[in-house]
Biopython code that builds the backbone (N, CA, C, O; Angstrom):
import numpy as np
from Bio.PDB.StructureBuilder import StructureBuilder

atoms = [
    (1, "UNK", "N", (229.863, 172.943, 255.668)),
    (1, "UNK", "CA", (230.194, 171.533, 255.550)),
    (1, "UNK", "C", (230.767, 170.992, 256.851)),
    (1, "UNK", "O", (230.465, 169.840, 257.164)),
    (2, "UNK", "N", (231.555, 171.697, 257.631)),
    (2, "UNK", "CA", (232.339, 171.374, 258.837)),
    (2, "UNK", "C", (231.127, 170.976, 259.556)),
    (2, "UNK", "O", (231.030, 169.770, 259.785)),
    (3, "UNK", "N", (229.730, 172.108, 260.153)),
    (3, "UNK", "CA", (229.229, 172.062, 260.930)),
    (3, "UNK", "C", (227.970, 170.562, 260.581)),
    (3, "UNK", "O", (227.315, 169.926, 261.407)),
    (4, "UNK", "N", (228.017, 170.421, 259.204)),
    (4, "UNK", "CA", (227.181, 169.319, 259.353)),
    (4, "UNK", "C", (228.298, 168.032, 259.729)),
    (4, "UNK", "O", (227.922, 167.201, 260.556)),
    (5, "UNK", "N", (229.309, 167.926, 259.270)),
    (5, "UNK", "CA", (230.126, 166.772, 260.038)),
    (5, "UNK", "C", (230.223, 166.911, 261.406)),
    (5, "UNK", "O", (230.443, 166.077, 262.284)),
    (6, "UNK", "N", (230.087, 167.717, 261.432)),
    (6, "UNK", "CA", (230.211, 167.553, 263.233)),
    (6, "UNK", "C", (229.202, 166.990, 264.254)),
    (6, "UNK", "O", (229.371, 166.234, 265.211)),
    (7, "UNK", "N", (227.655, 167.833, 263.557)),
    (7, "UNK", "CA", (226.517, 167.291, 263.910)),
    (7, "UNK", "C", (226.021, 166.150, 263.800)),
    (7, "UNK", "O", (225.049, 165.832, 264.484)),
    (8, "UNK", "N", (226.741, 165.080, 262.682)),
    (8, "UNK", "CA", (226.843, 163.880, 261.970)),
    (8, "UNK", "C", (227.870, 162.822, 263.243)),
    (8, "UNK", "O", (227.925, 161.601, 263.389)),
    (9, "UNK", "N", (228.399, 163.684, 263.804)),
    (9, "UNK", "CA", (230.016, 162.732, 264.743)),
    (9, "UNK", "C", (228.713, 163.353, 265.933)),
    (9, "UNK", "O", (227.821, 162.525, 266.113)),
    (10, "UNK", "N", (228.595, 164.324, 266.505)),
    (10, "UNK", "CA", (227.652, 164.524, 267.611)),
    (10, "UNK", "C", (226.601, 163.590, 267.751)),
    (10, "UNK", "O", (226.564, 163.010, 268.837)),
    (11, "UNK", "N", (225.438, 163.204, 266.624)),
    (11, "UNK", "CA", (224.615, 162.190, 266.496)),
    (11, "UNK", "C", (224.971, 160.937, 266.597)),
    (11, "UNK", "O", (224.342, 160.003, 267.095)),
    (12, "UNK", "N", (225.982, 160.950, 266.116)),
    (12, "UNK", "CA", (226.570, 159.007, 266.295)),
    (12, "UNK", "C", (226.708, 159.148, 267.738)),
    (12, "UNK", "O", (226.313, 158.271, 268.506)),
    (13, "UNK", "N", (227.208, 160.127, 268.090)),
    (13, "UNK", "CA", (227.927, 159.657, 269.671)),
    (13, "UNK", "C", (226.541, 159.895, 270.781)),
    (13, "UNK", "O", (226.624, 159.355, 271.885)),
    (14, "UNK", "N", (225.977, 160.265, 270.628)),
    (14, "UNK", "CA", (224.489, 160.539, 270.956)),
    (14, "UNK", "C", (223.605, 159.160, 271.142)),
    (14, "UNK", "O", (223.129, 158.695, 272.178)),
    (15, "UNK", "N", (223.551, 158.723, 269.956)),
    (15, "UNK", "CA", (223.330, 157.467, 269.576)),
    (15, "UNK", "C", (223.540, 156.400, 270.111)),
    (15, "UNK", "O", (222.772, 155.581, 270.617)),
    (16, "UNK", "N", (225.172, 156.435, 269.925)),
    (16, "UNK", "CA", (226.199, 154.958, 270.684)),
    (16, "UNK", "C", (225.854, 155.659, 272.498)),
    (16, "UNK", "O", (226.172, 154.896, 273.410)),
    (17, "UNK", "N", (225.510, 156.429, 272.718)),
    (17, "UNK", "CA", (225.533, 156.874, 274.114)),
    (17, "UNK", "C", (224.494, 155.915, 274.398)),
    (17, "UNK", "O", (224.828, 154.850, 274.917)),
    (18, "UNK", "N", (222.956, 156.200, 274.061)),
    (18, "UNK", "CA", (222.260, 155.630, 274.499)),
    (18, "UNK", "C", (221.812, 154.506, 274.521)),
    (18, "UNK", "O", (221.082, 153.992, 275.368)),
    (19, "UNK", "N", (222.429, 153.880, 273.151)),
    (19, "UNK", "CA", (222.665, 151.834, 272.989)),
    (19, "UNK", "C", (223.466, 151.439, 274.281)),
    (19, "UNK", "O", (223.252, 150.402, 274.908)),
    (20, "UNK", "N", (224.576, 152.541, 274.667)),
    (20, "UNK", "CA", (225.353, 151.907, 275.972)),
    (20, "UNK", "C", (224.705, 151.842, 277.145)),
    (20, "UNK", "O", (224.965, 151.032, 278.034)),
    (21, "UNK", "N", (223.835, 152.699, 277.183)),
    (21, "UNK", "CA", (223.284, 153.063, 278.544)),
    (21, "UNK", "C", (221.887, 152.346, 278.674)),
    (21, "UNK", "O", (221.165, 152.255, 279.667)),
    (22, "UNK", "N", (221.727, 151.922, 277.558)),
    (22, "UNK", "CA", (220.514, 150.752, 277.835)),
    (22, "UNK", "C", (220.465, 149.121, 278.108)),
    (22, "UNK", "O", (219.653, 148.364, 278.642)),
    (23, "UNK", "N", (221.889, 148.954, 277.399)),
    (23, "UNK", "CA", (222.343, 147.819, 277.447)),
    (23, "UNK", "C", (223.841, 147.593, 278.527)),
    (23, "UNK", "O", (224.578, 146.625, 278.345)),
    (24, "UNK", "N", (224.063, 148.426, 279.409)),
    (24, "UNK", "CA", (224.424, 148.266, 280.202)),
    (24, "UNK", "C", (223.927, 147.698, 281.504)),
    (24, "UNK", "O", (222.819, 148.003, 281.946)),
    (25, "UNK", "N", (224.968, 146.647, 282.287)),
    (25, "UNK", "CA", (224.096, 146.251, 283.336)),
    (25, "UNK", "C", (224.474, 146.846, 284.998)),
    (25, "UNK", "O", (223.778, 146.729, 286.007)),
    (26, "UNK", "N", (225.816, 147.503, 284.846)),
    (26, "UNK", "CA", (226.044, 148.049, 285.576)),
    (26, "UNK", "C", (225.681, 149.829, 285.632)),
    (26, "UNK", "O", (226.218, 150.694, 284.939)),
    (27, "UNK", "N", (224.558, 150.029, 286.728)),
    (27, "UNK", "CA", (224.117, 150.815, 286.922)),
    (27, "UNK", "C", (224.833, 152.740, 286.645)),
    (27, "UNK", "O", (224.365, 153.801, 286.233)),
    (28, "UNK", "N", (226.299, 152.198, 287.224)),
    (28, "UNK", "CA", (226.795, 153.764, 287.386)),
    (28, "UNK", "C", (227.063, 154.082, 286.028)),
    (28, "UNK", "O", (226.521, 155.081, 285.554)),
    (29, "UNK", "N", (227.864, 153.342, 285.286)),
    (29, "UNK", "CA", (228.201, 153.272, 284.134)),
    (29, "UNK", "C", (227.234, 153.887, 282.811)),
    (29, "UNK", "O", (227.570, 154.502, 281.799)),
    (30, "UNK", "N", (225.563, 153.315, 283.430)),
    (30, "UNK", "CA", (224.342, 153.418, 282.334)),
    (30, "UNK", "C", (224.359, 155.165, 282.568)),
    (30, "UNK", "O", (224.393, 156.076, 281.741)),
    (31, "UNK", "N", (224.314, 155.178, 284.202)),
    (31, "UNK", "CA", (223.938, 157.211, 284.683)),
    (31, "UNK", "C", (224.850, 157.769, 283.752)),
    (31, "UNK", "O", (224.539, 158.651, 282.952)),
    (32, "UNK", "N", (226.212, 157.153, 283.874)),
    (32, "UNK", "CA", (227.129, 158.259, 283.467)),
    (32, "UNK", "C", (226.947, 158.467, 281.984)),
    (32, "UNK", "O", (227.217, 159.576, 281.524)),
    (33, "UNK", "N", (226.452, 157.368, 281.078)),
    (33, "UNK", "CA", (226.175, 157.695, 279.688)),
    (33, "UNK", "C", (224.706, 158.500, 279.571)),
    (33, "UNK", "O", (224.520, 159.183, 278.564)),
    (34, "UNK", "N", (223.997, 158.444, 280.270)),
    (34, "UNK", "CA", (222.673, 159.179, 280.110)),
    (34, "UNK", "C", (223.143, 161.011, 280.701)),
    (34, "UNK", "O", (222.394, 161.987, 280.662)),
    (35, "UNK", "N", (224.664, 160.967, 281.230)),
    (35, "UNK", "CA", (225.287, 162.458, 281.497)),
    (35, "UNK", "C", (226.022, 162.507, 280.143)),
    (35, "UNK", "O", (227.029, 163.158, 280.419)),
    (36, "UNK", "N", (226.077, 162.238, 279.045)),
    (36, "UNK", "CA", (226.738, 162.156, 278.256)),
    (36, "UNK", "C", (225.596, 162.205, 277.054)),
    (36, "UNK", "O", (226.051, 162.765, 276.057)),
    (37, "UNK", "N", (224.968, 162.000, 276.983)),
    (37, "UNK", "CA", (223.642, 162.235, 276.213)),
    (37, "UNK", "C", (223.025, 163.585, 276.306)),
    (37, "UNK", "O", (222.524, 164.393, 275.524)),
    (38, "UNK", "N", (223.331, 163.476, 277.926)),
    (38, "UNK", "CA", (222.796, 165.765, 277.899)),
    (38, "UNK", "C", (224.185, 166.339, 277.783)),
    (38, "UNK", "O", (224.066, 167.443, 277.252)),
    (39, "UNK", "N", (225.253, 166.117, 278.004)),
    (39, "UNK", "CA", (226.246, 166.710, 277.465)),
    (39, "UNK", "C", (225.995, 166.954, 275.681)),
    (39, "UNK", "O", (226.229, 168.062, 275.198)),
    (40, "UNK", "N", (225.462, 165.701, 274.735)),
    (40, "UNK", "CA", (225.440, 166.306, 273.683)),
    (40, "UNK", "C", (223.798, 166.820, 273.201)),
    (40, "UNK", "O", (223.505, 167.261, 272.090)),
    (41, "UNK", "N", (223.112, 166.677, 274.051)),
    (41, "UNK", "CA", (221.343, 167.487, 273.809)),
    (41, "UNK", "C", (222.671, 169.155, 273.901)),
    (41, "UNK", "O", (222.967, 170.100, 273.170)),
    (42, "UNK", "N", (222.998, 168.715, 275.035)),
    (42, "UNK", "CA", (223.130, 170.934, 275.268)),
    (42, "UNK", "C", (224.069, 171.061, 274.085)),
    (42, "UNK", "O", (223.956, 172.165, 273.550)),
    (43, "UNK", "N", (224.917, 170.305, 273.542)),
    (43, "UNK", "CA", (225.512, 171.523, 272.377)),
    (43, "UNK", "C", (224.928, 171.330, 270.931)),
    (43, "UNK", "O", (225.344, 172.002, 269.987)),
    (44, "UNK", "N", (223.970, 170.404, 270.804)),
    (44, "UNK", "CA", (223.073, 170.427, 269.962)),
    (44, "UNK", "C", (222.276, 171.629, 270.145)),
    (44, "UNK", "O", (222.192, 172.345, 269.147)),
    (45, "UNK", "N", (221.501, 172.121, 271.491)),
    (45, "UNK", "CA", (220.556, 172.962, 271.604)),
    (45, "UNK", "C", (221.590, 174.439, 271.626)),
    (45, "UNK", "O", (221.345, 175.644, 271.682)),
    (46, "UNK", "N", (222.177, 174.051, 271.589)),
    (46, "UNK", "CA", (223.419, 175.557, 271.062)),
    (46, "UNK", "C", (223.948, 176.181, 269.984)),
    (46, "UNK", "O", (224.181, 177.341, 269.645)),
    (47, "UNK", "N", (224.109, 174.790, 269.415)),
    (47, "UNK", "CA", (224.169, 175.246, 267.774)),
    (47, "UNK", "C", (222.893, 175.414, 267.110)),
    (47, "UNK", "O", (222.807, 176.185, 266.154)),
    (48, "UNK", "N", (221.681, 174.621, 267.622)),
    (48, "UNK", "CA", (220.875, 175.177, 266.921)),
    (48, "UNK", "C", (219.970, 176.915, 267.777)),
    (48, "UNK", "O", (218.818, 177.316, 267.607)),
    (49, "UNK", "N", (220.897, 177.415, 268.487)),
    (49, "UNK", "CA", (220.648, 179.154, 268.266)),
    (49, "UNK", "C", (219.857, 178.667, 269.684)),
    (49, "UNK", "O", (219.346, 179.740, 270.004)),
    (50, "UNK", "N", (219.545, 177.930, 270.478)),
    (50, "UNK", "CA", (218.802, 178.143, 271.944)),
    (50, "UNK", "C", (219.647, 177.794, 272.949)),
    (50, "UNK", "O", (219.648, 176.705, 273.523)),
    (51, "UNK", "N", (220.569, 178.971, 273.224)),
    (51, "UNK", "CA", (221.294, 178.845, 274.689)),
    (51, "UNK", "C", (220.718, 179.033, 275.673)),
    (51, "UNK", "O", (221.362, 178.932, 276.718)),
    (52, "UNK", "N", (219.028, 179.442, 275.747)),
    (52, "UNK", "CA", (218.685, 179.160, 277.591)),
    (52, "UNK", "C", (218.135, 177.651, 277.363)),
    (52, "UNK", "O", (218.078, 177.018, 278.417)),
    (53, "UNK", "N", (217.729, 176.959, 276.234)),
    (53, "UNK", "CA", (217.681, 175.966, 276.673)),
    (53, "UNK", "C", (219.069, 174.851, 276.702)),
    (53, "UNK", "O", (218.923, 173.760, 277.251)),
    (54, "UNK", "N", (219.786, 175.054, 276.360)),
    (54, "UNK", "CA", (221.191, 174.457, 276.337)),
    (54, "UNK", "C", (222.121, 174.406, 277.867)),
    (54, "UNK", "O", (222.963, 173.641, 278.338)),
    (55, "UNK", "N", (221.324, 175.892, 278.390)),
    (55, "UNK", "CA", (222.357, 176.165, 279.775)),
    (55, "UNK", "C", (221.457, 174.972, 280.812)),
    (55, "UNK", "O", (221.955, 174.107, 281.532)),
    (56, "UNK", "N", (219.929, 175.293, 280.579)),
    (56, "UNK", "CA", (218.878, 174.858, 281.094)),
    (56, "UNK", "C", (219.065, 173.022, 281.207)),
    (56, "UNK", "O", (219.036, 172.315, 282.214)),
    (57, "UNK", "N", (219.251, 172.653, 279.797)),
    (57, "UNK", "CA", (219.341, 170.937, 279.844)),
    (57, "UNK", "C", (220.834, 170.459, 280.519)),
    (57, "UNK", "O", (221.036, 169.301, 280.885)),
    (58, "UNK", "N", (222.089, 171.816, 280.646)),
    (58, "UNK", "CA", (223.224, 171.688, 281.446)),
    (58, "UNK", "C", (222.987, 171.266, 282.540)),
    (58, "UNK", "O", (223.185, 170.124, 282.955)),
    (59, "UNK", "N", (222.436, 172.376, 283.220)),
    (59, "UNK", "CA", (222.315, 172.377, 285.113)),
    (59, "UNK", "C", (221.237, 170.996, 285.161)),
    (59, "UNK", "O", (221.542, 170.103, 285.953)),
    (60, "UNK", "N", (220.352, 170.875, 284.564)),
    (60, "UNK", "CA", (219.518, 169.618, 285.121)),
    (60, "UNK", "C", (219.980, 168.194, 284.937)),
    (60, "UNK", "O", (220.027, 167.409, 285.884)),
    (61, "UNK", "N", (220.328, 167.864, 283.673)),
    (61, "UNK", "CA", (220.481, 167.022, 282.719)),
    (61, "UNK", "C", (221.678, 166.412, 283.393)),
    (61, "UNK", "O", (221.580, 165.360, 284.025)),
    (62, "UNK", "N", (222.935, 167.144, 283.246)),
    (62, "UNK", "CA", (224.373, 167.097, 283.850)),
    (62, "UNK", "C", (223.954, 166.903, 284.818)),
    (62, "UNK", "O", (223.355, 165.881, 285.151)),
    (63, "UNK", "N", (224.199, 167.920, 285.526)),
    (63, "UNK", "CA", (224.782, 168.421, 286.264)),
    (63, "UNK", "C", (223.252, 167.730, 287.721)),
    (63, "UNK", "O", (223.586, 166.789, 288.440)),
    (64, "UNK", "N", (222.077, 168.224, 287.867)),
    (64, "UNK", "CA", (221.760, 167.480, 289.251)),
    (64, "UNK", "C", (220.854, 166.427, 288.666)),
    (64, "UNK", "O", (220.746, 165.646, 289.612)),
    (65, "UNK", "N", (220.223, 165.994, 287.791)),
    (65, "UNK", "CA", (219.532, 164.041, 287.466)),
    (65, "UNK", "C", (221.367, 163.246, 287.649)),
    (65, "UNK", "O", (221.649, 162.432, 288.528)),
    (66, "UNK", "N", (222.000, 163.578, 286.965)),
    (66, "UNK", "CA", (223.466, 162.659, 287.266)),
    (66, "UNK", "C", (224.068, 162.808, 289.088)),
    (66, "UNK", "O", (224.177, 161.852, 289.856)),
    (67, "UNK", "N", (224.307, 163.918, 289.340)),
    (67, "UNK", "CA", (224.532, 163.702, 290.892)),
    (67, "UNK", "C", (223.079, 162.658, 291.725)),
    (67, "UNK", "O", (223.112, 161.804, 292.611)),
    (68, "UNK", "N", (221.897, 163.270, 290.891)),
    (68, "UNK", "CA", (220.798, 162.604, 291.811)),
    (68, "UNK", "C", (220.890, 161.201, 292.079)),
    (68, "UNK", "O", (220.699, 160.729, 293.200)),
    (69, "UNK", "N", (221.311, 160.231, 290.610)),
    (69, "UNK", "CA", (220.836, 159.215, 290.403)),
    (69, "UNK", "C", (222.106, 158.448, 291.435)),
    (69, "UNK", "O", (221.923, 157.453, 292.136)),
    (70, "UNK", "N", (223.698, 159.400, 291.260)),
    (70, "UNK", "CA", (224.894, 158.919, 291.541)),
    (70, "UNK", "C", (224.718, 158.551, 293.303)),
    (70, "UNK", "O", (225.099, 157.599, 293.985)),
    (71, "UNK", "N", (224.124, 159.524, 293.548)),
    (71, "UNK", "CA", (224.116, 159.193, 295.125)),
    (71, "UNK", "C", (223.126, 158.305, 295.375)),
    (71, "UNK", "O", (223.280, 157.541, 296.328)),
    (72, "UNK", "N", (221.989, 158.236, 294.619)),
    (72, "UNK", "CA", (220.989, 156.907, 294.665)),
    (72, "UNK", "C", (221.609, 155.660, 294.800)),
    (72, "UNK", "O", (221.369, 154.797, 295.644)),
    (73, "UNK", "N", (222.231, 155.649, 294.110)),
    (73, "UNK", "CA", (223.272, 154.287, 293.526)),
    (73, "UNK", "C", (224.290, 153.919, 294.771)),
    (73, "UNK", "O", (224.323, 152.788, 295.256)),
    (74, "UNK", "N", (225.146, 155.044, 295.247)),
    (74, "UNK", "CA", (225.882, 155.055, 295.877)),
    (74, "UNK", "C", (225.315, 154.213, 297.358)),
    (74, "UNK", "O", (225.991, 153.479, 298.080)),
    (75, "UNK", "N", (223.997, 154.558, 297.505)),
    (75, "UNK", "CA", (223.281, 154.483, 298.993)),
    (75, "UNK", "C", (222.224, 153.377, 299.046)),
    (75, "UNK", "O", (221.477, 153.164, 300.001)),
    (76, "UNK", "N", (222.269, 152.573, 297.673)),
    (76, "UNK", "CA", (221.702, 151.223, 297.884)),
    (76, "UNK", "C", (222.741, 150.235, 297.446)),
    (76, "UNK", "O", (223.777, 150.610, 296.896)),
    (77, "UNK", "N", (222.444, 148.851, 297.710)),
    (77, "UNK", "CA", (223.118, 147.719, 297.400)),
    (77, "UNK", "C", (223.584, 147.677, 296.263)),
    (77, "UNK", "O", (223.069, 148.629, 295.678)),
    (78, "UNK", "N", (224.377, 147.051, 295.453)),
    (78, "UNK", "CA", (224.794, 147.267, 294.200)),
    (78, "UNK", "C", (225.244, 145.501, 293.898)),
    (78, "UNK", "O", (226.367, 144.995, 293.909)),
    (79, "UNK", "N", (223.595, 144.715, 293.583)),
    (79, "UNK", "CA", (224.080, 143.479, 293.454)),
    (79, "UNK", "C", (223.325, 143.201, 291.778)),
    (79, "UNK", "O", (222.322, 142.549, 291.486)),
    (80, "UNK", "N", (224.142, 143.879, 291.021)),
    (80, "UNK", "CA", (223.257, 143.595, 289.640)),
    (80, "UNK", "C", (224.010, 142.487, 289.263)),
    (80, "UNK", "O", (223.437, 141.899, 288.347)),
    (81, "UNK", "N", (225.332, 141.817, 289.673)),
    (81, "UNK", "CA", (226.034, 140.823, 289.185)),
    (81, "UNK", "C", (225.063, 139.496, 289.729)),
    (81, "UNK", "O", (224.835, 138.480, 289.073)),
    (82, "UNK", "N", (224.694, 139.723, 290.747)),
    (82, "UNK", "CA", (224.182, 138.297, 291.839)),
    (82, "UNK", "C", (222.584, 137.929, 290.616)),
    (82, "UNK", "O", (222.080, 136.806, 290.635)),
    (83, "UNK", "N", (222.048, 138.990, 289.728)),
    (83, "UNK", "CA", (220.635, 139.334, 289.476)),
    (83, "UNK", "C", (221.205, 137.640, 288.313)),
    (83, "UNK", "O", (222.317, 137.501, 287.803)),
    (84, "UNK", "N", (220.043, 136.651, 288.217)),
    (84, "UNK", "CA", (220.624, 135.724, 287.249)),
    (84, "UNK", "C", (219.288, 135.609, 287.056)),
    (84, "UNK", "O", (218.579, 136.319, 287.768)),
    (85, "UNK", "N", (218.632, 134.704, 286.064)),
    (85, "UNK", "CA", (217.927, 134.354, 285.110)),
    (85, "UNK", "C", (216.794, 133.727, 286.126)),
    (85, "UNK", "O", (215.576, 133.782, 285.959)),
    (86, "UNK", "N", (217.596, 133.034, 287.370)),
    (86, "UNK", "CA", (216.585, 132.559, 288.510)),
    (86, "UNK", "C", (215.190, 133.338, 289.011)),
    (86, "UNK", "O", (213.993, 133.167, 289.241)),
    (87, "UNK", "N", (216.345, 134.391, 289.001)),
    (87, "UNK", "CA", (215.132, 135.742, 289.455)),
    (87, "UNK", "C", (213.888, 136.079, 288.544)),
    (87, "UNK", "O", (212.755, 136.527, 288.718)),
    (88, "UNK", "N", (214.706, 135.613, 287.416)),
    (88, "UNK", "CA", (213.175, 136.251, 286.539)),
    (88, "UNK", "C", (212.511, 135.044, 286.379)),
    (88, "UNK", "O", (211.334, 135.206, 286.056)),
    (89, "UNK", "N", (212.792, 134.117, 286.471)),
    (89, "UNK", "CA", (211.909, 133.238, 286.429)),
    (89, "UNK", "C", (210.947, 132.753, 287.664)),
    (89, "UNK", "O", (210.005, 131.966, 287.577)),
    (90, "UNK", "N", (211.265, 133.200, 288.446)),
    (90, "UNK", "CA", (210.400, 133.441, 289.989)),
    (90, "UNK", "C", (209.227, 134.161, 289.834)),
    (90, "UNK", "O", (208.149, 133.815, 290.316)),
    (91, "UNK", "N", (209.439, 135.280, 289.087)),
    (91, "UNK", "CA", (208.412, 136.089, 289.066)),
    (91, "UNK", "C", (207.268, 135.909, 287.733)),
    (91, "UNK", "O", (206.286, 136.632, 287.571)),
    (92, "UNK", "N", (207.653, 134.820, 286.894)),
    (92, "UNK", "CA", (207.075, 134.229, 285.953)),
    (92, "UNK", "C", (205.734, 133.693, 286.370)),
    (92, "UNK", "O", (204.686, 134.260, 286.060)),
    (93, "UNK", "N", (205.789, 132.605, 287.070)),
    (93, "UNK", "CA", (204.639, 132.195, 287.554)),
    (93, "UNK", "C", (203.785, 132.369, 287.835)),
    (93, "UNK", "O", (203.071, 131.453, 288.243)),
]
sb = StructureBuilder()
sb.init_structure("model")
sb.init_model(0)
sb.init_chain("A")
sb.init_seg("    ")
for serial, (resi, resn, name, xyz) in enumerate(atoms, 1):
    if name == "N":
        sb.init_residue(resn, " ", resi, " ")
    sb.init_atom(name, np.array(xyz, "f"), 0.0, 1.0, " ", f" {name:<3s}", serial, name[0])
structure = sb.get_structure()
C-alpha cells in the first residue's frame, strides 16, 4: 500500500513537472523541471526492478541534457521577456 502511494505522489509530481516546464516562459526554470522529470523517470525505473536503466536515464537525463541545455542558455541572449505578441504577428503574414 505504501509503495503504491508513493508511486501515486511520484506521478503527480512527474506530471505537475512537466505542465511547469511547458508552460514556463523562462527558459532555465523549464531545463531545470525537465531535470526533475528524469530525477523521477530514474526512481520510477528503479522501483520497477531496472537499475541499469535508472543509472542510465541518471547520467544522461540529469546529469549531461541539463548541464547541456544550462550552458546553452547561459551563452545566448536571454530576452524571452522583450518576446511580445508583435513578434508573432510579424511572422503571420
Amino acid at each position: 500500500m505504501a509503495l503504491i502511494l508513493f508511486l501515486i505522489i511520484m506521478a503527480l509530481i512527474l506530471i505537475a513537472a512537466a505542465i511547469f516546464a511547458v508552460m514556463q516562459k523562462d527558459l532555465l526554470f523549464a531545463v531545470l523541471a525537465t531535470g526533475i522529470i528524469s530525477v523521477v523517470l530514474s526512481v520510477f525505473f528503479y522501483v520497477l526492478q531496472a537499475p541499469d536503466v535508472a543509472i542510465t536515464e541518471a547520467a544522461i537525463g540529469i546529469a549531461l541534457t541539463t548541464i547541456i541545455f544550462i550552458i546553452t542558455i547561459r551563452n545566448t541572449s536571454r530576452n524571452e521577456d522583450e518576446y511580445t505578441e508583435n513578434h508573432i504577428n510579424k511572422f503571420d503574414k
